[in-house]
C-alpha positions, 0 to 999 in steps of 0.5 A: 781872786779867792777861790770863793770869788771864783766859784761866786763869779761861776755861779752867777755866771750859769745862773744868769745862762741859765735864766736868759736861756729859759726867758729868751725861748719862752718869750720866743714860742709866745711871740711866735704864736701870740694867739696861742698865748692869748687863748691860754690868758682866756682859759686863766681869766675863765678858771679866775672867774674873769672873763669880762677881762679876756679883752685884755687877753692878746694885748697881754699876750704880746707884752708877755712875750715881748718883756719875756725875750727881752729880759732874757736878752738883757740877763745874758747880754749883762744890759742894765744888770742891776735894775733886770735882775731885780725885775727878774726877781719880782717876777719869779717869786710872783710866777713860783707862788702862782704856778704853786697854786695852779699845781695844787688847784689845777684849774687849767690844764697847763700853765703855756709858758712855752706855748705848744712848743713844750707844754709840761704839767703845772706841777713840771713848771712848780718845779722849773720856777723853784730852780729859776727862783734860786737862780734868780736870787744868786742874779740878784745878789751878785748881779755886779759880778755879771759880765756885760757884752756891752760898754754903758754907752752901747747899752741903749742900743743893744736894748733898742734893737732887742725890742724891735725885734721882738715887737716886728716878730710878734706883729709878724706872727700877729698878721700871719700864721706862726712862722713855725707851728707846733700844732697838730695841724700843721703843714703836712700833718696827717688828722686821721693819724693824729685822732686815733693811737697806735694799737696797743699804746692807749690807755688801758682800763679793766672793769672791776665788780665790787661784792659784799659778803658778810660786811666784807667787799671784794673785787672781781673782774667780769670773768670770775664774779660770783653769779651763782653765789647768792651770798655775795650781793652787788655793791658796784661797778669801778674802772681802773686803770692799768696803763694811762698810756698815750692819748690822740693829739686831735680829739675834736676834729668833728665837722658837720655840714647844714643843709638849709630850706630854699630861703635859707630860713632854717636848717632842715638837716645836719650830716656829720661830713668828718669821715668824708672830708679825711678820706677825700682823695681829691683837694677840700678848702676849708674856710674856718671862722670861731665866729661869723659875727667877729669876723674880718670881712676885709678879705671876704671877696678872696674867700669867695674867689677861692670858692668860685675856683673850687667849684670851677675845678671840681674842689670842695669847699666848706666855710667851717664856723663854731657860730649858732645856725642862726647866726650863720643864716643871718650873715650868710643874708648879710653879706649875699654869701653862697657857701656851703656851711658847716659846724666844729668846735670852736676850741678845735678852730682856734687851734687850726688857724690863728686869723678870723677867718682862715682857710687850710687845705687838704688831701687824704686827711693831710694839710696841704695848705694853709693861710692867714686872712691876708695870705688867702690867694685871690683870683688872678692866683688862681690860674691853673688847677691846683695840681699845677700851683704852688698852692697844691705842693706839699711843702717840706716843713721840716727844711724850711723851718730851719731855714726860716730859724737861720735866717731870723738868728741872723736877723737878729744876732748880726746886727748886735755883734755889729754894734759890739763892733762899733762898741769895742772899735770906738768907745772901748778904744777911745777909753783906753786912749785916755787911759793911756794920756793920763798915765804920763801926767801922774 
C-alpha cells in the first residue's frame, strides 16, 4: 500500500469517527428528550410561519432522533457503507445551508441539535456542520475504504438491533421523565440559585448622555454631563454595554395562585405565591399542566390521591397550568376537581416536565421529586409521611446517572459484540473454510 493510500485510508478512517461520533449523540440527547426536540421543531415551524404543521412535531422528533443514532451507528460500524454515506451527504449539505441561514436570520435562539445537553450559537452549528460537510465528502469518496465491523451476512442484524434500541429509548423517554436531565429543573436543583447570579458575573451596562453642541454630539455619563452648560442641549439617552457576563438559568419561574368566588364562577384575586413556595421549609407538590383542555385525565385520580395526602400530612398542593381562568374554571366543574390553582408560564411548564400533567416536588426551592403522569404515586404508596418515603429523599442524581449510562451501554454494546461473535465464530470461519478447499482443487 502508497503512502498516498495510507493517508486516504486515515482520513476516511477519522472522518468516519468523526461523523458517527457526532450522530450518535446527537441522535442520543434528542432520544433522551424527545419532548425537548418536539418543542424546538415548534419554535421552527413558528419562526417559518408554519404552526398548522406543529402536529407533526414530536412524530419528527422521534424519527429525528432515531435515523439520527442509527446512521451514526452504521457510519462507525462500517454497515451499509456506500448507501449511508450518500444519505450522510445529503443531509449535511441540506443541514449546512440551513444552519447557514438560521446564523444570518437568527429566527430561533438556537438550533437544539444536541437538545439541552449542549446547546451552542447557530453561528457554533454553521461552523460545526462545514467540518462534518468536509468530513462527509471524504465518506462519500471513499466510502469503499471504510472498515466494516461486520461481515454482509450480520449487517442486517446489527441494523435491526440498532433500531430497536434507539426506537424503545425513545419510547422510554416518550412515557417517562428523560432518563437523564439537563434542564435547570432537575432533581436536586436548587430554583432560587438558578433565577438569580452571582454578584459581580452579571451583565454590566452603564448609561450613557448623548449632547450636542455646535452640530457636534458627545457622550457623557450621569456623573460628569454638562448641567450647568446651557450650550450643550440633550440629544438622547444609550445603554452600553461593558460586560455581557452571564445570565440566570431560570428566567420565568413566576407562579400565581387564584382565588375563586363560592361557585367557582370567577377569580376575585390573584397572589404572586413565587417567594412563598421557594422559601417553604416544608415538602409543595406541584401538579403542573400547559393546558387543562389537552390534558391526559387517565391518571387524574393519582393527582388527587396525591392531594388528599397532602392536605392529610400538612403539604401544600398547587395544581400549576398556563390554561386561561376560564378554561380552568371549566374543567375544575368538568372533572368535580377541588385543587388549589395557579398560573405560570407555559414555556417554563414545558421545561419542568415532559408529560401532561406532571408533578415535582419541592424543599427550600430544591426539587426533591419529580414524575411523569404514569409514575405519580397512587394512594396505597402513600402510607407514611413523607420524611419516612423514598419519595421524600433526595436522590444522588450524579451516581445514579452514571449507573443509568453504564447499564444502557451495555444494554446496547453486549448484545452487538454477541453478534460480532457469532460473526467471526461462524460466517468469517466457514469463509475461510471454503477458501481453504478450493486451494487444493486450483
Amino acid at each position: 500500500m502508497s503512502k498516498k493510500d495510507i493517508g486516504i485510508k486515515i482520513l476516511t478512517e477519522v472522518s468516519r469517527v468523526i461523523l458517527g461520533v457526532t450522530f450518535i449523540f446527537s441522535g442520543f440527547v434528542k432520544a433522551v428528550d424527545p419532548y425537548g426536540t418536539a418543542y424546538k421543531i415548534d419554535d421552527y415551524f413558528a419562526a417559518f410561519n408554519l404552526t398548522s404543521l406543529t402536529f407533526f412535531s414530536f412524530p419528527l422528533s422521534a424519527l429525528q432522533s432515531i435515523v439520527e443514532f442509527a446512521m451514526g451507528a452504521c457510519m462507525l460500524f462500517g454497515l451499509y457503507r456506500r448507501w449511508n454515506s450518500r444519505l450522510t451527504l445529503v443531509v449535511m449539505v441540506f443541514m449546512t445551508i440551513l444552519t447557514l441561514y438560521l446564523a444570518i436570520a437568527d429566527p430561533v435562539e438556537d438550533c437544539g441539535c444536541f437538545g439541552d445537553a449542549l446547546v451552542i450559537t447557530n453561528w457554533q452549528t454553521f461552523y460545526k456542520n462545514i467540518v462534518l460537510l468536509i468530513c462527509s465528502i471524504i465518506v462519500f469518496r471513499y466510502c469503499e475504504r471504510i472498515s466494516n465491523f461486520f461481515t454482509g451476512k450480520t449487517y442486517w442484524l446489527a441494523f435491526l438491533y440498532i433500531l430497536i434500541f434507539i426506537s424503545l429509548f425513545t419510547f422510554r423517554n416518550y412515557i417517562y421523565e428523560p432518563l437523564f436531565d439537563f434542564r435547570p429543573y432537575k432533581i436536586g436543583a436548587s430554583i432560587p440559585e438558578q433565577i438569580g447570579v452571582e454578584e459581580g458575573k452579571g451583565r454590566e451596562e452603564v448609561s450613557m448622555l448623548v449632547y450636542a453642541k455646535d452640530g457636534v454630539e458627545k457622550e457623557f455619563t450621569e456623573e460628569n454631563y454638562p448641567w450647568e452648560d446651557s450650550t450643550w442641549v440633550f440629544v438622547r439617552m444609550e445603554t452600553k454595554v461593558l460586560k455581557e457576563g452571564v445570565t440566570s438559568k431560570i428566567k420565568d419561574f413566576v407562579i400565581t395562585e387564584l382565588f375563586f368566588d363560592a361557585k367557582k364562577s370567577e377569580v376575585i384575586a390573584q397572589t404572586d405565591i413565587t417567594t412563598d413556595i421557594l422559601s417553604d421549609s416544608g415538602y409543595v407538590f406541584l401538579m403542573l399542566s400547559p393546558s387543562l383542555e389537552d390534558m391526559s385525565t387517565w391518571y387524574l385520580s393519582n393527582f388527587e390521591d396525591v392531594n388528599n395526602y397532602a392536605d392529610y400530612g400538612g403539604y401544600k398542593f398547587y395544581c400549576v397550568t398556563s390554561s386561561t381562568t376560564d378554561e380552568i374554571l371549566r374543567w375544575s366543574k368538568e372533572n368535580v376537581i377541588n385543587f388549589k390553582f395557579c398560573t405560570m408560564d407555559e414555556r417554563a411548564i414545558k421545561t419542568i416536565v415532559r408529560s401532561n400533567p406532571g408533578m415535582i416536588l419541592l424543599k427550600d426551592g430544591v426539587v426533591i421529586n419529580k414524575w411523569a403522569n404514569v409514575e405519580v404515586p397512587a394512594e396505597e404508596d402513600l402510607v407514611k409521611p413523607l420524611e419516612e418515603l423514598s419519595y421524600g429523599q433526595l436522590i444522588d442524581t450524579e451516581r445514579q446517572d452514571k449507573k443509568n449510562l453504564f447499564y444502557l451501554s451495555v444494554a446496547f454494546v453486549f448484545p452487538l459484540l454477541g453478534l460480532k461473535g457469532l460473526d467471526f465464530l461462524f460466517f468469517r470461519r466457514r469463509k475461510k473454510k471454503e477458501e481453504a478447499q478450493e486451494e487444493p482443487e486450483e
